[in-house]
GULO-614624 format. One record per atom (N, C-alpha, C, O, CB): x, y, z; residue in one letter. Coordinates in pm, whole numbers, plus 50000, padded with zeros to 5 digits. Glycine has a CB too. Layout:
REM GULO-614624
XYZA
...
***
This chain:
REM GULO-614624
127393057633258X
126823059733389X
127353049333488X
127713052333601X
125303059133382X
127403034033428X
128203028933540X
129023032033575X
129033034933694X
128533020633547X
130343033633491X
131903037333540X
131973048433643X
132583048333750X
132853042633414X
131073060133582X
131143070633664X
130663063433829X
131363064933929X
130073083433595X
129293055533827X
129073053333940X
129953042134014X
129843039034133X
127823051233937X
130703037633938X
131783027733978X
132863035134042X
133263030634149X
132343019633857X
133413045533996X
133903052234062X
134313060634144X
135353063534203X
133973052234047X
132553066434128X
132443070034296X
132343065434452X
132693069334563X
131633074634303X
131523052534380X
131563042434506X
132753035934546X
132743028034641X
130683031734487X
133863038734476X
135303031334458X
136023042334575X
136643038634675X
136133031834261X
135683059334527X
135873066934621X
135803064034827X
136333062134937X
134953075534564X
134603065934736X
133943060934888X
134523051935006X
134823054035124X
132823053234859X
134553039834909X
134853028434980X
136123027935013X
136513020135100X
134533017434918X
137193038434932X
138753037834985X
138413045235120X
138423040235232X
140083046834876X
138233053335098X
137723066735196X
137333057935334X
137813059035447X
136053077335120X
136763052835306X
135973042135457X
137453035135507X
138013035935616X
134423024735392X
137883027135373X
138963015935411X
140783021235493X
141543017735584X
139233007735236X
140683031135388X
142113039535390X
142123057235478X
143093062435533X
142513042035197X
141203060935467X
140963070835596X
141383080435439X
141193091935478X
142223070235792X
141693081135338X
141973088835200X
141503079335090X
141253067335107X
143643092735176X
141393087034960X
140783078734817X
142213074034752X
143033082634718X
139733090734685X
142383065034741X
143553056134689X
142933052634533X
141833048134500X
143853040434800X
144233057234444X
144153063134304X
144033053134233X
143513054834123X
145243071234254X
144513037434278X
144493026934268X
143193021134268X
142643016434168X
145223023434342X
142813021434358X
140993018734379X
140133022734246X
139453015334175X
140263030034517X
140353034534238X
139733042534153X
139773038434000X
138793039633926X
140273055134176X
141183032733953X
141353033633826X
141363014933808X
141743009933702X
142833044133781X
140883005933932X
140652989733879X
138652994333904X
137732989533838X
141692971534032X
138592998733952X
137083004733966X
136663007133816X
135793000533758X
136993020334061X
137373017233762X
137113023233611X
136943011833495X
136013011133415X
138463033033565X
138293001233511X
137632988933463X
136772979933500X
136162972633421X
138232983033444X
136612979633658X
135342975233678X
133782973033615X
133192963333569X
135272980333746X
133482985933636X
132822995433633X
132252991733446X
131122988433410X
133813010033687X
133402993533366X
133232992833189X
133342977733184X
132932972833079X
134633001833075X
133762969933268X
133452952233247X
131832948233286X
130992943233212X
134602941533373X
131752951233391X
130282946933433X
129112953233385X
128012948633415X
130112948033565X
129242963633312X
128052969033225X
128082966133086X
127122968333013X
127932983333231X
129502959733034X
129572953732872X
129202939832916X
129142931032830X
131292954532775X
129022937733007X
128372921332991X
126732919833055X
126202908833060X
129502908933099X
126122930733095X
124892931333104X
124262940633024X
123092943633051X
124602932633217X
124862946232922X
123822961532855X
122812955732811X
121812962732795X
124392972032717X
122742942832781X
121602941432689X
120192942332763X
119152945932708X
121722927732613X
120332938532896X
118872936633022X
119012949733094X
118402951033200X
118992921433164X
119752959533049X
119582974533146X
118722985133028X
119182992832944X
121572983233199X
117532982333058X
116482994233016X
116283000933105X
115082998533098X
115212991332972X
116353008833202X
115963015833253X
117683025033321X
118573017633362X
114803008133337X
117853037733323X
118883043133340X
119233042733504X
120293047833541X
118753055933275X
118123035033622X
118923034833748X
119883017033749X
120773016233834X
117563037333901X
119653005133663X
120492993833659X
121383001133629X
121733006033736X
120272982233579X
122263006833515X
123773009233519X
124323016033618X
125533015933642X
124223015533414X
123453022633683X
123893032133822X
124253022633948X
125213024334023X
122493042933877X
123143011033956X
123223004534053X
124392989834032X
124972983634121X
121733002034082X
124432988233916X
125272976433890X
127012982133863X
127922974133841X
124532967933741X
127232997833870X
128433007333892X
128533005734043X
129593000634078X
128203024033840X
127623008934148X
128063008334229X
128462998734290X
129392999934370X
127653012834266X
127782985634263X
127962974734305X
129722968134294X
130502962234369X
126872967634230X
129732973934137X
130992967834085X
132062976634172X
132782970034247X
131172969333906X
132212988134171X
133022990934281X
133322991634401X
134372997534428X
133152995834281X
132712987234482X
132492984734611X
133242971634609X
134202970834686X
130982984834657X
133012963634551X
133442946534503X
134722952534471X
135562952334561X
132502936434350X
134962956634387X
136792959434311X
137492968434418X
138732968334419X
136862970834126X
136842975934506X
137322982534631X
138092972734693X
139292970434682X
136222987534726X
137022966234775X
137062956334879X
138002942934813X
138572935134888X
135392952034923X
138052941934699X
138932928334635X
140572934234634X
141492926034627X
138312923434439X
140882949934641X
141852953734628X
142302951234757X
143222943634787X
141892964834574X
141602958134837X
141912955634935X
142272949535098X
142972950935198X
141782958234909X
141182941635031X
141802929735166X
141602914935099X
141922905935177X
140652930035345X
141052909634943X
141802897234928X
143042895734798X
143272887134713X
140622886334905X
143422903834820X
144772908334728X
145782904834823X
146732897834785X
144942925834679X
145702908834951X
146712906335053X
146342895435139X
147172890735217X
146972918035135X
145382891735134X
145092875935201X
145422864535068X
145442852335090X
143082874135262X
145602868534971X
145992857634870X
147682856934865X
148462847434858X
145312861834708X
147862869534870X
149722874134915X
149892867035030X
151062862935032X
150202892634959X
149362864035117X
150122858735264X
149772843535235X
150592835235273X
149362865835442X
148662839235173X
148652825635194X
149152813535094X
149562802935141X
147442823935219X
149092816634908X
149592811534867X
150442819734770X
150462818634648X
148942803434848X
151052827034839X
151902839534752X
151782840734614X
152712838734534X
153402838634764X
150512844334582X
150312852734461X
150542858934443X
150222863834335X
149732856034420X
***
């Protein structure tokens, strides 16, 4: 349930950023998404935390793709 919701909100958030869903977004989202719920499953009893901690994570892996990926590129060329 996270990933899925990781990756819709990954949708989304290209959609806002890029005016289209960038395939890229989508598939660091997907690991997102399966990182941040293997390191909290143990405190998610209830089935809306993995929903909400999916969306969270992609919105974050959205927004990290896309604008401090290229602010780390311009300043100490990573």
């Amino acid at each position: 349930m996270a990933i899925i919701a990781s990756v819709v909100s990954a949708g989304y958030t290209s959609r806002l950023l890029y005016n289209r869903i960038d395939l890229t977004s989508l598939l660091k989202a997907t690991l997102a998404g399966g990182v941040s719920i293997g390191t909290s499953c143990d405190i998610c009893n209830n089935p809306g935390y993995p929903i909400l901690i999916g969306i969270i994570a992609g919105i974050i892996s959205t927004l990290g793709y896309a604008k401090i990926t290229p602010f780390l590129k311009r300043t100490i060329n990573l």
